[in-house]
FIZA-731255 format. One record per residue (C-alpha): residue in three letters; x, y, z. Coordinates in steps of 0.05 Angstrom, whole numbers, plus 5000, padded with zeros to 4 digits. Example, Ala and Ser with C-alpha at 12.3 -4.5 7.8 and 13.67 -1.06 7.14 Angstrom:
% FIZA-731255
ALA524649105156
SER527349795143
***
This chain:
% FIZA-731255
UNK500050005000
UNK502450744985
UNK505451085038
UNK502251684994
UNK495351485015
UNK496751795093
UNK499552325060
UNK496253005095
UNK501153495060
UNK496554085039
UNK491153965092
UNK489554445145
UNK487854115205
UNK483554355265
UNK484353965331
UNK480054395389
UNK483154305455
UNK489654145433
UNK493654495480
UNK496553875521
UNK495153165526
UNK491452645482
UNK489653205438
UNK497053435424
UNK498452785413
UNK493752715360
UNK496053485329
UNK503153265331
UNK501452565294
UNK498553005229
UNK502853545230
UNK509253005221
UNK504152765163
UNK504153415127
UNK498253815157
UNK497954515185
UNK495754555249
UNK490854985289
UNK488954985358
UNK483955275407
UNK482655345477
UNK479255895520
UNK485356215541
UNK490556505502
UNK496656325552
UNK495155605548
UNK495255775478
UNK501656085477
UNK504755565511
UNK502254945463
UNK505155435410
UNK512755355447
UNK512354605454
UNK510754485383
UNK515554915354
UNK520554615405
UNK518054045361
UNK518754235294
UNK511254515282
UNK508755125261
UNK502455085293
UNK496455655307
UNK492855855359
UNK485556145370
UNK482056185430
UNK474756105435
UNK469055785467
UNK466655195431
UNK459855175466
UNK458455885445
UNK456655815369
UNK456756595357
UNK464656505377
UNK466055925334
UNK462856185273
UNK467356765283
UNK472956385295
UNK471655815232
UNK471456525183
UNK478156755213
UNK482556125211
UNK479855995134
UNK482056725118
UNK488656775153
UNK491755955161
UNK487555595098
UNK480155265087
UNK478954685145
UNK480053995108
UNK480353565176
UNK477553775243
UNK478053395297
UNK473353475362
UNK476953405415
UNK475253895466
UNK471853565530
UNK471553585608
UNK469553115655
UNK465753125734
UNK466752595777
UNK460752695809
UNK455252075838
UNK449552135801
UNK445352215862
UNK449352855882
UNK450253205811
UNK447553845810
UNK443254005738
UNK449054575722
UNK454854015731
UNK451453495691
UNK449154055629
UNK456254335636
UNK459353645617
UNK453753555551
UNK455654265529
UNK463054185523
UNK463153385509
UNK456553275460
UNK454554005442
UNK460554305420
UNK461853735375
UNK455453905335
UNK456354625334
UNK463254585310
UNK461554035262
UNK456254405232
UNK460055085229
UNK465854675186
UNK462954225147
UNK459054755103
UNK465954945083
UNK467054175067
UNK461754105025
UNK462754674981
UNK469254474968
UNK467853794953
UNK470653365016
UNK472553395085
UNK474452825143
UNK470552945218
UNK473352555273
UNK469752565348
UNK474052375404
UNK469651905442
UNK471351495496
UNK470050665524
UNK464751035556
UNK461451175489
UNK460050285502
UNK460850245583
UNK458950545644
UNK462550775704
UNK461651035767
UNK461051765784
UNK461251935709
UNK454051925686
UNK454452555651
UNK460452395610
UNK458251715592
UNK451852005567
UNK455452565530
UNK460652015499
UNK454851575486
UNK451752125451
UNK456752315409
UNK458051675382
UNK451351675355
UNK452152335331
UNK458552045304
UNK454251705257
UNK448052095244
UNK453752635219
UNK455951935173
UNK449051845149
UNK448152525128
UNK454952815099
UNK457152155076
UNK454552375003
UNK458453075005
UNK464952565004
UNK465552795077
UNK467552225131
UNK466352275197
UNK468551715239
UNK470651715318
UNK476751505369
UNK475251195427
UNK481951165474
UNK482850755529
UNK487550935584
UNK493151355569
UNK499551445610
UNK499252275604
UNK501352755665
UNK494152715690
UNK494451975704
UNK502351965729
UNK500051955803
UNK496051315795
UNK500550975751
UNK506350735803
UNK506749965821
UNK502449785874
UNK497550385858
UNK490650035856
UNK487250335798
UNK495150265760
UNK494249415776
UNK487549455757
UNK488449755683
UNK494449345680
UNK490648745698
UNK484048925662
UNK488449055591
UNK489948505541
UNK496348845520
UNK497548995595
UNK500549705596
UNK497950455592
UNK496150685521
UNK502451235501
UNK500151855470
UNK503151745410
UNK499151115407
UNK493151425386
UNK497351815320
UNK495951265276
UNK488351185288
UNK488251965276
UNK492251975207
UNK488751295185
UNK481251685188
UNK483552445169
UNK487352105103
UNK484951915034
UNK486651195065
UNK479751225102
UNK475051495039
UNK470651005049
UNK470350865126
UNK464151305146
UNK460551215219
UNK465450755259
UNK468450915329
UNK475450645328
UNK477150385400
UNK484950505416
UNK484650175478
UNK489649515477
UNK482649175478
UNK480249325540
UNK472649195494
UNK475048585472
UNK474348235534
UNK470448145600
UNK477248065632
UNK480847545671
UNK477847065722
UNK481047225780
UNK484846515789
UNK489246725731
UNK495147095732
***
């Protein structure tokens, strides 16, 4: 197969969020394909900061801020990054927040705060770009869901619903852009070893035995892990994958896990 195929050279990539973590990850993964990248977030240090660590890096990458849950902002914001960086060919929702909060004690404003940002701003971003897509003739829409897009979890009810939601929106977006030669598909990641989780993961560490336990491949996921996955679907090499949820998660979904009198 062509290496040509994951080609992104030319493409102008926005990743929302993108200022640290799985996100950069994901940024830095096209940009060493060939795309131009542009990030967001709602605060322009953060923003300034991404900026140093990819150009420590190699990438030239840009920086907006704006609120993706206010659609006034990101209509704005779509106009200005077409007319100053280039027309959006790949954008990738990845802006998202999480309360670990019982469902019992979750106040109405905490569990409407987690839809907005995780299943909200998805559509409203989607639906700002994609009329640029279709006018040009093409565009690739990936939704960073999550294992909770398939599974539950304690103290996360709003976030699985908003994952679980936007994995159907995932494909309703499928079903109706599909014939624009637009494909919108989703990543699911499992657990990743990022500076968020480096507290758990030490030997001995409860939850850190417990993913390593509960994980066929039996390790953390690595950022750079997910860089394939995002290439794969925002590349000619994925014209015609429309409405799947790829699960980087070193099949975690693959199985109900080990009996407990196995090693």
């Amino acid at each position: 197969m062509s290496v040509n195929l994951f080609d992104l050279t030319g493409k102008t990539a926005l990743i929302t969020g993108a200022v640290h973590g799985l996100g950069m990850a994901m940024a830095k993964g096209l940009a060493n394909a060939g795309a131009t990248i542009v990030v967001n977030d709602l605060s322009q240090d953060a923003i300034d900061n991404a900026l140093k660590e990819y150009k420590a890096d190699g990438i030239e990458a840009h920086g907006y801020v704006f609120n993706v849950t206010d659609e006034a902002q990101v209509i704005a914001a779509v106009k200005q990054i077409e007319t100053e960086v280039g027309p959006i060919d790949i954008l990738i929702n990845n802006a998202g927040i999480i309360k670990r909060i019982p469902m019992i004690d979750m106040e109405v404003k905490d569990f409407t705060a987690v839809i907005n940002v995780d299943l909200i701003s998805p559509f409203i971003v989607s639906k700002t770009v994609v009329k640029g897509m279709i006018a040009r003739g093409g565009g690739k829409i990936i939704n960073i869901c999550s294992m909770m897009s398939e599974l539950g979890r304690d103290s996360v009810s709003a976030y699985a619903a908003a994952k679980g939601g936007l994995k159907m929106l995932t494909k309703n977006m499928a079903t109706e852009w599909a014939k624009f030669n637009i494909q919108t598909n989703g990543i699911g990641p499992g657990y990743f070893a990022t500076s968020q989780t480096a507290p758990i993961r030490v030997d001995g560490h409860p939850f850190n035995d417990f993913i390593i336990s509960r994980t066929p491949a039996a390790r953390w996921g690595d950022p750079e892990d997910l860089q394939g996955a995002a290439v794969f679907l925002s590349s000619k090499a994925s014209n015609f994958v429309n409405g799947h949820v790829v699960y980087v998660d070193g099949g975690i979904l693959a199985t109900i896990g080990k009996p407990s009198n196995e090693d």
